[in-house]
N, C-alpha and C positions, 0 to 999 in steps of 0.2 A: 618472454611473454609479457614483462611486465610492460618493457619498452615499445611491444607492439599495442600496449593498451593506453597506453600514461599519455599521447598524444589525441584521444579523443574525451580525455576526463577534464571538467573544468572546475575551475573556485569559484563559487556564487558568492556575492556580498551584498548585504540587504540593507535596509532603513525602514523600518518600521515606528512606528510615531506610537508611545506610548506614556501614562499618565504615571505621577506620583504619589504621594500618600495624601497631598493636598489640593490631587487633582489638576494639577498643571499640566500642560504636553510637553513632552521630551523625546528627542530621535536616539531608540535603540538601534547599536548595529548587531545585526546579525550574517553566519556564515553556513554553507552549503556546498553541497557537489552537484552537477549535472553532466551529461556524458552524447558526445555529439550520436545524433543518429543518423543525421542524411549531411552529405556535404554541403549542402546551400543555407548552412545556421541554423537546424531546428536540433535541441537541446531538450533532453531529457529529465526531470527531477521530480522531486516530492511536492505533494499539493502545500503540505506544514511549512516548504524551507521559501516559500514566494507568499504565503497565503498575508495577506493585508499590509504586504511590500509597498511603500511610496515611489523608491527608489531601488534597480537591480542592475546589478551591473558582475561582470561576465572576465577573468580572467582564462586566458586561454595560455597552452602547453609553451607558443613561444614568448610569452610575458606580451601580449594583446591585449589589452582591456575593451570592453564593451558595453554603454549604456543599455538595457533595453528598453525597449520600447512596451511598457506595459499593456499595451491594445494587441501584444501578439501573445499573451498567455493566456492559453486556454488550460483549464483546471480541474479536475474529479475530487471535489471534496472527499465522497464516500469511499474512494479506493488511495485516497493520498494519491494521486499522480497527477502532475501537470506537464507540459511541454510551450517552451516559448521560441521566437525566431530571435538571432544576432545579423546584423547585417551585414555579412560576412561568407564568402563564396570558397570551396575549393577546400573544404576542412574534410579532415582525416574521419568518419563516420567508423562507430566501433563496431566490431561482427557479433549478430544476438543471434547465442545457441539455444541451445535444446533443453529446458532446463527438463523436460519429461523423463529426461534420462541420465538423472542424476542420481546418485544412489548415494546412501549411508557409508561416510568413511571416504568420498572421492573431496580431492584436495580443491580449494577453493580460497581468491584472495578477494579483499575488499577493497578499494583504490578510491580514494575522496579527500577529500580538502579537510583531517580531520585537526580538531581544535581550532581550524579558522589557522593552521599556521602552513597553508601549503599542500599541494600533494604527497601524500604518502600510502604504504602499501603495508597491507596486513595478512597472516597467511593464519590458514584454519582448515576445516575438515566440515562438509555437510553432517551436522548433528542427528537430523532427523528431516521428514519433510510433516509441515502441520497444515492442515487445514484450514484452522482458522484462531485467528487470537486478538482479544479486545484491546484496543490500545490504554494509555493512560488516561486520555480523554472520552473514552465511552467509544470508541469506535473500532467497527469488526472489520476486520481485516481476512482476505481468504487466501490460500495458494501461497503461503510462506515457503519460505527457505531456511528454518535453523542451522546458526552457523558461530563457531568458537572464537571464528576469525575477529578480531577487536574490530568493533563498529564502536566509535567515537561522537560525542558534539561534531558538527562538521561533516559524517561522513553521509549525514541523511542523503538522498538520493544520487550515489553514486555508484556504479556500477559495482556488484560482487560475478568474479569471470575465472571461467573455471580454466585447467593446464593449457588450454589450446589458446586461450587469451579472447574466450566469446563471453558474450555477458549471458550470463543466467539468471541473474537476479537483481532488482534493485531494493541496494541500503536500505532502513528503516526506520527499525528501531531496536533496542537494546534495554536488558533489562537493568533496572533500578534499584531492586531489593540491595539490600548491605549482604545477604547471606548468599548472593549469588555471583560467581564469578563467568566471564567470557561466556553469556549465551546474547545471542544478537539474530537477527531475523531482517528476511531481503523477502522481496514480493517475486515471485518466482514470474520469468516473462511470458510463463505460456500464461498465467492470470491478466500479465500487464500487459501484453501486448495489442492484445484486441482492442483495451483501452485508450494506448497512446494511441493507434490508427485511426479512432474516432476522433481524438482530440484533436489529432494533426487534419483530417479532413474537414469535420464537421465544427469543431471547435467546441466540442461537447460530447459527454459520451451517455451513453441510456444504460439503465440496467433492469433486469427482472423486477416486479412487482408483484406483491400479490394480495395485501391491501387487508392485513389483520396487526393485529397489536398482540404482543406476545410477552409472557412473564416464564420463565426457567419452574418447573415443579419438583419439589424435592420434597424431605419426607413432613416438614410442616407445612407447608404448601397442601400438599396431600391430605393433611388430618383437617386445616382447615376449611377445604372447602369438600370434602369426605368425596374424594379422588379415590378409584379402582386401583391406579398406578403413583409411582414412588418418582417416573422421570417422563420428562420428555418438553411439550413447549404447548403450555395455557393458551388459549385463545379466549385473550379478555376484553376485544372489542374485533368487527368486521366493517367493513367499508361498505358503505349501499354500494350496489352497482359494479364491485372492483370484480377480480376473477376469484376471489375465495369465495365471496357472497354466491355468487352465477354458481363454483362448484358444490354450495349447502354447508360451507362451514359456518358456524355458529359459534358463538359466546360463551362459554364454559368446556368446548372441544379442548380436548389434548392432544395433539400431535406427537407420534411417539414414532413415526419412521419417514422419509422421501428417499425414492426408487430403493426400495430394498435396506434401505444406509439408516442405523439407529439414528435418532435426532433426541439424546438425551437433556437435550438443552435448546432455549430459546436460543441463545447463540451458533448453535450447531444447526436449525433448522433454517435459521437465516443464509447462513454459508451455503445450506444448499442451495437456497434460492436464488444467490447470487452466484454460484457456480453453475447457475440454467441459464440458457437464451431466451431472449425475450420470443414468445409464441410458441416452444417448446413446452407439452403436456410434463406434467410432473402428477405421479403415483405417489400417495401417502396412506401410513396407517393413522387412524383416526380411532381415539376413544371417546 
């Protein structure tokens, strides 16, 4: 399995221009995995491992190097995914499975450039599957993959592919705590995929909207603003005009469920929103 996958994974390496304590510029290098999707050079990766790249260039399975050409990467800040072109014809494209049907306990490896020294392979177990989890930077991420399997520096957007050698997920992130060992997290490709395929068409991808500002309610939250309810997701401002304003949400509303699904958190109501299609009606409980 590995061998049918390890020929469409590649080393990304970056240059990034970056300041010192006394404000000078200096070119950080940085490292990355991307993983062929279509034979004719279009390469899969995270928005974080190209995001304000001067310079990217492209190691492939037979020792090929690649400049790219930065006018071909197209990028989803909000989902971390991007996709750019190599000019390079007749590459081995990796097989994306089914991650719907993954289940707790089904083996899974991680395959990526990781510490920047190379391709390597890492073997682990679906942990769990999570919905949604905030990164270090403030940003929510939906349709994870928990996985024990080692995700490294280096291994961010690289294929995690389950016994059959298909990709279900891509790489991430991993956690940081000191008190935590081997939990790591892939964007699961029924999340990603709709994604890449805007990117690779349109060169840009849309997502749900619904145009309120939102704070998490918990139990001082509650006392402070003398809240009915102990959770769910404040509505501390509405957009003239957007679709919450049109549906009567208001400014002091709690949101406490979408389609049926508790939304115990601003983070958790966001996930659903971004787990809607855009024009797709969305049912919520409103206090």
């Amino acid at each position: 399995m590995v061998a049918k996958v390890t020929p469409s994974v590649v080393a990304i390496t970056t240059e990034v221009v970056t300041y010192d304590f006394f404000n000078r510029p200096f070119t950080q290098t940085g490292g990355g995995t991307g993983w062929i999707i279509s034979p004719d050079g279009v390469i899969v990766t995270n928005n974080h491992v190209v995001e304000g790249a001067r310079a990217v260039t492209v190691k492939l399975h037979d020792g090929s190097i690649y400049k790219v050409d930065l006018s071909t990467i197209a990028a989803d800040p909000l989902s971390d995914l991007a996709v750019f072109r190599i000019d390079a014809d007749g590459l081995t494209p990796a097989v994306v499975g089914d991650s719907g049907r993954m289940q707790v306990g089904d083996w899974v490896l991680a395959i990526g450039n990781s510490l920047g020294e190379g391709i390597r392979a890492s073997v682990g177990i679906v942990s769990r599957q999570v919905p949604f989890l905030q990164s270090p930077e403030g940003q929510i991420l939906v349709g994870l993959i928990e996985t024990d399997a080692a995700i490294n520096p280096g291994n961010s957007g690289g294929p995690l592919v389950n016994l059959a050698g298909e990709v279900v997920g891509i790489n991430t992130i991993k956690s940081i705590r000191q008190d935590v060992d081997a939990v790591g997290w892939a964007i699961s490709m029924k999340t990603a995929l709709p994604i890449i395929t805007q990117l690779i068409r349109k060169g840009k991808a849309s997502h749900p909207y619904l145009g309120v500002s939102l704070y998490t309610v918990d139990q001082g939250v509650a006392e402070q603003f003398n809240l009915p309810v102990t959770e769910g997701a404040l509505v501390t401002s509405v957009q003239p005009g957007s679709p919450a304003d049109r549906a009567g949400l208001r400014e002091g509303d709690v949101i406490i469920a979408a389609e049926g699904q508790e939304t115990p958190s601003a983070e958790a109501f966001v996930a659903a929103i971004r787990s809607s299609d855009v024009g797709e009606k969305l049912t919520m409980r409103v206090v």
